[in-house]
TORKOL-4160 file (C-alpha; in steps of 0.2 Angstrom, whole numbers, padded with zeros to 4 digits, m for minus):
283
<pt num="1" X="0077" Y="m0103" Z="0006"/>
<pt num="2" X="0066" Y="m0087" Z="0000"/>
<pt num="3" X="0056" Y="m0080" Z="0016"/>
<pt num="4" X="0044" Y="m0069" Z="0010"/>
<pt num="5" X="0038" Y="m0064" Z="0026"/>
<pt num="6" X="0050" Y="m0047" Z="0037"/>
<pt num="7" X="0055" Y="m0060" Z="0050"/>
<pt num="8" X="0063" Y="m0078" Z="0048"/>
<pt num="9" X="0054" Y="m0092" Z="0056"/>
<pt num="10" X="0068" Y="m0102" Z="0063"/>
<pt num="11" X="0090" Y="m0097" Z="0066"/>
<pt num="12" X="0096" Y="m0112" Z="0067"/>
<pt num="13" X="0095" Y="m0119" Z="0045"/>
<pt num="14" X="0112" Y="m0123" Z="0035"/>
<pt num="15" X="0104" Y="m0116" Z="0019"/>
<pt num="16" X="0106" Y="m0100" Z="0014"/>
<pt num="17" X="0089" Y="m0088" Z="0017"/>
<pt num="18" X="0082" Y="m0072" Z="0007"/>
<pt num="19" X="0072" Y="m0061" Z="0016"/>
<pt num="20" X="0060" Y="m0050" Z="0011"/>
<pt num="21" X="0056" Y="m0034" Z="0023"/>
<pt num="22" X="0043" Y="m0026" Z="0020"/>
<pt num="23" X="0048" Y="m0010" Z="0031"/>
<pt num="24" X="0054" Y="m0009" Z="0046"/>
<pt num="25" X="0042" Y="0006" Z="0053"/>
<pt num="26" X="0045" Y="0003" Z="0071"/>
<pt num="27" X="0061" Y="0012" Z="0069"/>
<pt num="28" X="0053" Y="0028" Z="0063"/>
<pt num="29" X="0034" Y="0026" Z="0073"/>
<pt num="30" X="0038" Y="0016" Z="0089"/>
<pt num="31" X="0021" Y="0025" Z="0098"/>
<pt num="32" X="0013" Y="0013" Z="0087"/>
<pt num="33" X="0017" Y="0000" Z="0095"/>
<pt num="34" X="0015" Y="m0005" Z="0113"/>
<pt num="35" X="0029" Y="m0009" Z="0125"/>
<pt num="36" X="0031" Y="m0027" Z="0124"/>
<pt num="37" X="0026" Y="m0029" Z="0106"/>
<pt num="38" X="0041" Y="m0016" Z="0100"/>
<pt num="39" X="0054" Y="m0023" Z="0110"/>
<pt num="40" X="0047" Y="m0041" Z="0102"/>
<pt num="41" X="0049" Y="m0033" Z="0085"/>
<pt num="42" X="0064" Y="m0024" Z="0088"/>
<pt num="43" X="0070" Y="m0042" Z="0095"/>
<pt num="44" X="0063" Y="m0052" Z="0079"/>
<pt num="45" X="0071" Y="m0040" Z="0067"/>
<pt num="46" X="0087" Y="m0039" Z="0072"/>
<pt num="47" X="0089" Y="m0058" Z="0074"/>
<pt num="48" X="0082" Y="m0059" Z="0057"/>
<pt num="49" X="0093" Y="m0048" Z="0047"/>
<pt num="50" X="0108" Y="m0055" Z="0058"/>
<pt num="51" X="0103" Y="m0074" Z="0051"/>
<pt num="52" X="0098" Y="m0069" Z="0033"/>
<pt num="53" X="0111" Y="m0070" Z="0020"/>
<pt num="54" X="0103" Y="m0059" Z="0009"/>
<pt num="55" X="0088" Y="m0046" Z="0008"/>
<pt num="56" X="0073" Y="m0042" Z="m0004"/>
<pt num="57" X="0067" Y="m0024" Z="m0004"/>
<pt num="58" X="0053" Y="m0018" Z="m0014"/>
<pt num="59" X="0062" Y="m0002" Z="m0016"/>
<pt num="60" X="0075" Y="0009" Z="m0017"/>
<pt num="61" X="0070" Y="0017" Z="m0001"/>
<pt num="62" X="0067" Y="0001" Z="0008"/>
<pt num="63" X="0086" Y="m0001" Z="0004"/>
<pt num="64" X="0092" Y="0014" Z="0008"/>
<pt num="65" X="0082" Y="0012" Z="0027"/>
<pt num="66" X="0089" Y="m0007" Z="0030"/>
<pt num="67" X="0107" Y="0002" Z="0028"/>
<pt num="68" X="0102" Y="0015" Z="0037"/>
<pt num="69" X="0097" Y="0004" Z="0053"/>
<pt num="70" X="0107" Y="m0013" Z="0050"/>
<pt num="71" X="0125" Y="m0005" Z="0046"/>
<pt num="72" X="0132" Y="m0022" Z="0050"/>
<pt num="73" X="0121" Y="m0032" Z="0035"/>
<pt num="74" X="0131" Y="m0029" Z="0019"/>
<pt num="75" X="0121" Y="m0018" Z="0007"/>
<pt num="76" X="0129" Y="m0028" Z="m0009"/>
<pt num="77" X="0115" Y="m0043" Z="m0003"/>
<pt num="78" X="0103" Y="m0033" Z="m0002"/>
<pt num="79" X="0093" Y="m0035" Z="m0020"/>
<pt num="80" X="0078" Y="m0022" Z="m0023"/>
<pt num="81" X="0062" Y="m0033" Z="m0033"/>
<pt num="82" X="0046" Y="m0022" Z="m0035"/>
<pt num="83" X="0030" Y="m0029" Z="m0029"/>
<pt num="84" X="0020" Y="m0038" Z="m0042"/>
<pt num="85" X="0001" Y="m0038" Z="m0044"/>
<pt num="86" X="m0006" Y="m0057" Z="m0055"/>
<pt num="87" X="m0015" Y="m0045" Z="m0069"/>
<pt num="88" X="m0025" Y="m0061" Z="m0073"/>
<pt num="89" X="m0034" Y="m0063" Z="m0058"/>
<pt num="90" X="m0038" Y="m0043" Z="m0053"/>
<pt num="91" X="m0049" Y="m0042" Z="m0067"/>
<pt num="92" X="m0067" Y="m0035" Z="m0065"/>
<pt num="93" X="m0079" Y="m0049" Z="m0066"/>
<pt num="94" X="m0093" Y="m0046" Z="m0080"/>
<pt num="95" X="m0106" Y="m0055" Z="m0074"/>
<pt num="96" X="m0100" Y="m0055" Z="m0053"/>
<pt num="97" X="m0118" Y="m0049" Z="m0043"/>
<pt num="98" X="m0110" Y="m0043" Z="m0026"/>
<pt num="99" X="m0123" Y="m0042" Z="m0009"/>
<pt num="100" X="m0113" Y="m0025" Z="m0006"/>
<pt num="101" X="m0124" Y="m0010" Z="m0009"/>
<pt num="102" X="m0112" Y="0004" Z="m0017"/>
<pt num="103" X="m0114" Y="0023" Z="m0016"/>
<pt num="104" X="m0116" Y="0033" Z="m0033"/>
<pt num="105" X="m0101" Y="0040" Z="m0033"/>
<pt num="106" X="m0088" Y="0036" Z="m0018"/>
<pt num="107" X="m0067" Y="0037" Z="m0015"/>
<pt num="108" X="m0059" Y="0022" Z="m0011"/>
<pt num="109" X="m0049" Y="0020" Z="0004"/>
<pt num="110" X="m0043" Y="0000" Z="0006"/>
<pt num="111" X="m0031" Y="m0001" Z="0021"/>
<pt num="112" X="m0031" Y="m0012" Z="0036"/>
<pt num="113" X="m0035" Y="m0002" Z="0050"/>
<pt num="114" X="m0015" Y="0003" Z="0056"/>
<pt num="115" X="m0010" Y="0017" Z="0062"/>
<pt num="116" X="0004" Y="0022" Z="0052"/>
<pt num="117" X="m0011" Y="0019" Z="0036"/>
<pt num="118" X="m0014" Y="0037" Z="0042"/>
<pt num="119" X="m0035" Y="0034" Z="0038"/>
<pt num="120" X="m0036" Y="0051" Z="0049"/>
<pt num="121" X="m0030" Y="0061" Z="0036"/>
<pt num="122" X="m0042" Y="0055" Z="0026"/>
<pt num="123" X="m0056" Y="0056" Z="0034"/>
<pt num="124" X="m0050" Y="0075" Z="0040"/>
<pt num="125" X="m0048" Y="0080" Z="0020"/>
<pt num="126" X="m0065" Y="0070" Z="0015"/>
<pt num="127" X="m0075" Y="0079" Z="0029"/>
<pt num="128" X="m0068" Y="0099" Z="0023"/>
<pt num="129" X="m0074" Y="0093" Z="0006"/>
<pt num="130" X="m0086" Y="0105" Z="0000"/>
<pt num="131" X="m0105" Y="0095" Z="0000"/>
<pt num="132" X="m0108" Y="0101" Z="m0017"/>
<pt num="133" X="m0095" Y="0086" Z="m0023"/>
<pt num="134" X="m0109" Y="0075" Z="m0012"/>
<pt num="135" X="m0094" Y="0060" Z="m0009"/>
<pt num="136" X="m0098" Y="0047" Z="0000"/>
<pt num="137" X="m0081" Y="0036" Z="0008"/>
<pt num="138" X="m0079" Y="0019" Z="0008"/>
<pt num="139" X="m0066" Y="0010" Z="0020"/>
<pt num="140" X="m0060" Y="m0009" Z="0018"/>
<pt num="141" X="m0047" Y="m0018" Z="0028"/>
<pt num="142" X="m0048" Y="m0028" Z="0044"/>
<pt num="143" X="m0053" Y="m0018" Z="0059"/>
<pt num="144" X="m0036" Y="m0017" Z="0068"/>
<pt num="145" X="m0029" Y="m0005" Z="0082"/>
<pt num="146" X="m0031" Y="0012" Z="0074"/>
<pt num="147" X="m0053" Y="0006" Z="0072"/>
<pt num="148" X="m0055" Y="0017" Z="0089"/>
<pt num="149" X="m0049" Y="0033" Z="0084"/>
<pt num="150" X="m0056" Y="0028" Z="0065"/>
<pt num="151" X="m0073" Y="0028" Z="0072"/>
<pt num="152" X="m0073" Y="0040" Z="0085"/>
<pt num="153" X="m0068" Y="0054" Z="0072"/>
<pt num="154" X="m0083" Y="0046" Z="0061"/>
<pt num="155" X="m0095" Y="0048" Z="0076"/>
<pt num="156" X="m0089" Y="0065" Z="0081"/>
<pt num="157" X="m0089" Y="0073" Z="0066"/>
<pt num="158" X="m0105" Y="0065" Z="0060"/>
<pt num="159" X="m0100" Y="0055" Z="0046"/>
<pt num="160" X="m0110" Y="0039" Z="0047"/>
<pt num="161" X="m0120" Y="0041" Z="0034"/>
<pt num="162" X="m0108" Y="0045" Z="0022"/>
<pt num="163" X="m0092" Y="0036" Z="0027"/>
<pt num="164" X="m0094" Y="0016" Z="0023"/>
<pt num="165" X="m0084" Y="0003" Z="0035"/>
<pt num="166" X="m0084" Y="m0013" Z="0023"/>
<pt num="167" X="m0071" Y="m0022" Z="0034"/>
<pt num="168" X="m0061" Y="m0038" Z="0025"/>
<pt num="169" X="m0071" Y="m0041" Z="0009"/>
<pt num="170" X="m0069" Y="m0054" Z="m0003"/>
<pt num="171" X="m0057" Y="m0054" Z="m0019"/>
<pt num="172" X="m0073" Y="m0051" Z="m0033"/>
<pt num="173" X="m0081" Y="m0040" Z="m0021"/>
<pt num="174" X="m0065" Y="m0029" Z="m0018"/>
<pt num="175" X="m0061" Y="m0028" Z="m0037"/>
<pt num="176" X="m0081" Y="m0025" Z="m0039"/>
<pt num="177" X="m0078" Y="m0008" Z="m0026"/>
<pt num="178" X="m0062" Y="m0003" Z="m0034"/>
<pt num="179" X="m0073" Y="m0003" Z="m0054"/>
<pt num="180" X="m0087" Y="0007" Z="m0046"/>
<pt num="181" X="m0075" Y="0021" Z="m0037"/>
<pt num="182" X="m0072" Y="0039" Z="m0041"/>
<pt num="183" X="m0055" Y="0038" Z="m0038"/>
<pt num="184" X="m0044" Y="0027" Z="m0024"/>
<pt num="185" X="m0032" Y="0034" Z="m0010"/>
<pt num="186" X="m0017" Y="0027" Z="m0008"/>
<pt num="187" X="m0013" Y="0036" Z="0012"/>
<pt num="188" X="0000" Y="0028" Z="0022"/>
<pt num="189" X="0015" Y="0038" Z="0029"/>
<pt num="190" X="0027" Y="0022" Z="0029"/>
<pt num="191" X="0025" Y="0005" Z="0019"/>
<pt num="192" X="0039" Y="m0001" Z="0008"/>
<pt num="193" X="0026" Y="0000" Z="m0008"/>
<pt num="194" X="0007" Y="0001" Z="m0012"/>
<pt num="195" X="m0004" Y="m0013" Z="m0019"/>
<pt num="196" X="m0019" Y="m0002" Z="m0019"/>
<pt num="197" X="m0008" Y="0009" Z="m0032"/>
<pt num="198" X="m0005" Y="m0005" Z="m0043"/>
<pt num="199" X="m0022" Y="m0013" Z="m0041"/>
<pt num="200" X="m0030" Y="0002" Z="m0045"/>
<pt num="201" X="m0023" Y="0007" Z="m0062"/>
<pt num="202" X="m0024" Y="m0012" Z="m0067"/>
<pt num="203" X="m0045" Y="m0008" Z="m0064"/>
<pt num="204" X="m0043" Y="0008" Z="m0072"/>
<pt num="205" X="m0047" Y="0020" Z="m0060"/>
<pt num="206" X="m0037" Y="0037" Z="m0054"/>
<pt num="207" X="m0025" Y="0036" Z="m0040"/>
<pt num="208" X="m0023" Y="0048" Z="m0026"/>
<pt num="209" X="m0006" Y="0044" Z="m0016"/>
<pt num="210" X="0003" Y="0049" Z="m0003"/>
<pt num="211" X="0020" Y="0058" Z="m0009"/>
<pt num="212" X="0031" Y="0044" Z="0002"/>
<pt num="213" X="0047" Y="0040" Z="m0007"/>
<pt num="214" X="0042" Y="0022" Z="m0014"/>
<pt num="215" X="0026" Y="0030" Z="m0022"/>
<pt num="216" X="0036" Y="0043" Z="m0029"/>
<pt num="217" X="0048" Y="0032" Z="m0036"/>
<pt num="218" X="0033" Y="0022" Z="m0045"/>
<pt num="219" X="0027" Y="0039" Z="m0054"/>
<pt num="220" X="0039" Y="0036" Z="m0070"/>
<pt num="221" X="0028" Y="0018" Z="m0073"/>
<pt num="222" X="0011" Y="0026" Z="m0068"/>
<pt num="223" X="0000" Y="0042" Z="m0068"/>
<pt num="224" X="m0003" Y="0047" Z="m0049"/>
<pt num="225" X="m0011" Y="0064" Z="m0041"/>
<pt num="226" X="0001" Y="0065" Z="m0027"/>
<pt num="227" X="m0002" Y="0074" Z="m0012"/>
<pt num="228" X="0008" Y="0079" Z="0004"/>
<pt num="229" X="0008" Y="0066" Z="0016"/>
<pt num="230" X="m0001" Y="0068" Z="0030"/>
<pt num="231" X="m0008" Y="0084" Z="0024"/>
<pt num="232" X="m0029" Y="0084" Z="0024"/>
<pt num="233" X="m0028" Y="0101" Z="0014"/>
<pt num="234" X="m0015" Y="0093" Z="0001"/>
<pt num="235" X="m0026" Y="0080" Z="m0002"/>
<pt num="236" X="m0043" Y="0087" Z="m0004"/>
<pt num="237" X="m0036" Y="0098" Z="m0015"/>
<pt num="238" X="m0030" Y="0082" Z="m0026"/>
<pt num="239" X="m0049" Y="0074" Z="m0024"/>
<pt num="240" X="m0053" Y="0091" Z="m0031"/>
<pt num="241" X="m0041" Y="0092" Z="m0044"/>
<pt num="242" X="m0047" Y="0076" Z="m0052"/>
<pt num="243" X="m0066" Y="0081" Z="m0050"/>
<pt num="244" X="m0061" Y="0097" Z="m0059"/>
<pt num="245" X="m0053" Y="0091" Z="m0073"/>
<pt num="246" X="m0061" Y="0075" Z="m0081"/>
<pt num="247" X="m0049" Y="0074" Z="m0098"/>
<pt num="248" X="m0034" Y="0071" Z="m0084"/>
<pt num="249" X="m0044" Y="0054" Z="m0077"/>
<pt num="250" X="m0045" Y="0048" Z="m0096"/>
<pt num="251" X="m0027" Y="0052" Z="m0099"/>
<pt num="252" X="m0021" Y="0046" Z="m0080"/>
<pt num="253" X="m0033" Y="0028" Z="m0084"/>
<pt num="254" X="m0026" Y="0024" Z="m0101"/>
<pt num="255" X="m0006" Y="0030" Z="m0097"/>
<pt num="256" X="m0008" Y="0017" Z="m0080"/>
<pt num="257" X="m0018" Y="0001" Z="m0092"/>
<pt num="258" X="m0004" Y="0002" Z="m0102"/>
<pt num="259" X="0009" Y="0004" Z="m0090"/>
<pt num="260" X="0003" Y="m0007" Z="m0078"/>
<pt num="261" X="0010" Y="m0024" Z="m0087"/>
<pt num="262" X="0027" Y="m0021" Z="m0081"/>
<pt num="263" X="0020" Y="m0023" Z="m0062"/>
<pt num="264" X="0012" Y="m0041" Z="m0069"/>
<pt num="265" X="0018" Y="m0053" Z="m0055"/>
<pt num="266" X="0026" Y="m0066" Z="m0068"/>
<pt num="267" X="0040" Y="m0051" Z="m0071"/>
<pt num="268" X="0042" Y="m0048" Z="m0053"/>
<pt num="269" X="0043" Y="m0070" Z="m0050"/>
<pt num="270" X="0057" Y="m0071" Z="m0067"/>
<pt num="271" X="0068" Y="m0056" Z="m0056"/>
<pt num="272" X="0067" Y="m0065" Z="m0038"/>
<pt num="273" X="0073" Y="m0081" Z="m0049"/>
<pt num="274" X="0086" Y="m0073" Z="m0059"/>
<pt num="275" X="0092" Y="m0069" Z="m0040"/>
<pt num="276" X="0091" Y="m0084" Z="m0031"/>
<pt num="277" X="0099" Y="m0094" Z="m0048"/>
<pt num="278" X="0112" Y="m0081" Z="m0054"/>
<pt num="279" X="0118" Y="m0068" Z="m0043"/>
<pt num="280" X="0132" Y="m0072" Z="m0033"/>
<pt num="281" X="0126" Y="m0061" Z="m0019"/>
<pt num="282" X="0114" Y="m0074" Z="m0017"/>
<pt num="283" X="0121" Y="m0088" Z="m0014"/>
């Protein structure tokens, strides 16, 4: 039984079950949580990995954490798959007419509204941007417990005319803000991979990423302007290097449509089955 979710649903099954952790982020940021919801996670977690008989990682470091923090799961059942993106689908639609009224010229930011997405720090680089560059922000995701401080740091820094809360958007329409942006920020401080990465170079845009150790590890398939994480001077200089040097967005947009085909989903689904089917560390 394949799980594709970080916790099992159920302890008591007789088939053997694959999870997929996505990250396990409460070990390394517990204030993001509250009191009871961390010792439910922490609970949920470890009853998980106890019951699972193996464990999908979408990376290397993802891996390297679950050993890290579950010593007692054996690290031979733990298979690393790379997140897939379904390159048929995240197309941009010719002909698509979105009720979304977009800014001339705009970085990307889509993140639901976490913590640990760090949108701070990006708002902290976008607001010592010079005006001269005349950006505007756009931020999409669902308005979750980080939204307070997002918005207060908007207010206070008077931003609200050039800093776009979208909230959740539709497929076309997000595909539509993704075509139309200057470049998109991939900012969190922990996640086990980046979907905006991926989804970005298969739109053809530049890509601005955190220097966390499952982007870096992305960085021989695609073309990213990494910058320190959690640094607002790192990464305004990076929105700056891209504005200065156009010929790098051409190179950075075709290296990334090329390489991108090796993150089509249809790879990614032919690995999980190859484990599920053939690998003795999964059965």
């Amino acid at each position: 039984v394949y799980v594709p979710t970080t916790i099992l649903n159920g302890f008591n099954g007789k088939k053997p079950r694959i999870l997929s952790i996505h990250d396990i982020q409460h070990k390394h940021y517990p204030e993001n949580f509250r009191y009871f919801e961390l010792k439910s996670r922490k609970f949920a977690y470890d009853l998980s990995v106890k019951y699972s008989h193996s464990i999908q990682a979408s990376s290397q470091f993802i891996k390297k954490d679950i050993i890290k923090h579950y010593n007692f799961f054996n690290k031979k059942r733990i298979q690393v798959i790379k997140e897939g993106i379904d390159l048929n689908k995240f197309k941009i639609k010719k002909n698509f007419k979105s009720k979304i009224r977009l800014p001339k010229k705009y970085l990307f930011y889509p993140a639901q509204m976490w913590p640990h997405k760090d949108h701070i720090t990006v708002l902290k680089a976008f607001n010592k941007l010079n005006k001269n560059y005349n950006f505007h922000l756009i931020l999409t995701g669902a308005k979750l417990s980080a939204y307070g401080k997002i918005l207060k740091f908007i207010t206070s820094n008077n931003l609200k005319n050039r800093v776009h809360i979208l909230g959740v958007v539709s497929l076309n329409d997000l595909i539509n803000i993704y075509s139309k942006s200057f470049s998109v920020i991939s900012a969190a401080k922990y996640e086990s991979s980046s979907l905006p990465i991926l989804e970005a170079a298969s739109i053809g845009v530049p890509i601005i990423a955190a220097n966390t150790k499952p982007n870096l590890e992305i960085q021989k398939y695609l073309s990213i302007n990494f910058f320190k994480v959690s640094n607002s001077n790192s990464l305004k200089q990076s929105i700056i290097d891209i504005k200065k040097n156009p010929f790098r967005i051409i190179k950075m947009v075709k290296f990334n449509k090329k390489n991108i085909k090796k993150f089509d989903w249809k790879y990614n689904a032919e690995d999980l089955l190859k484990y599920f089917f053939y690998s003795n560390n999964a059965k």
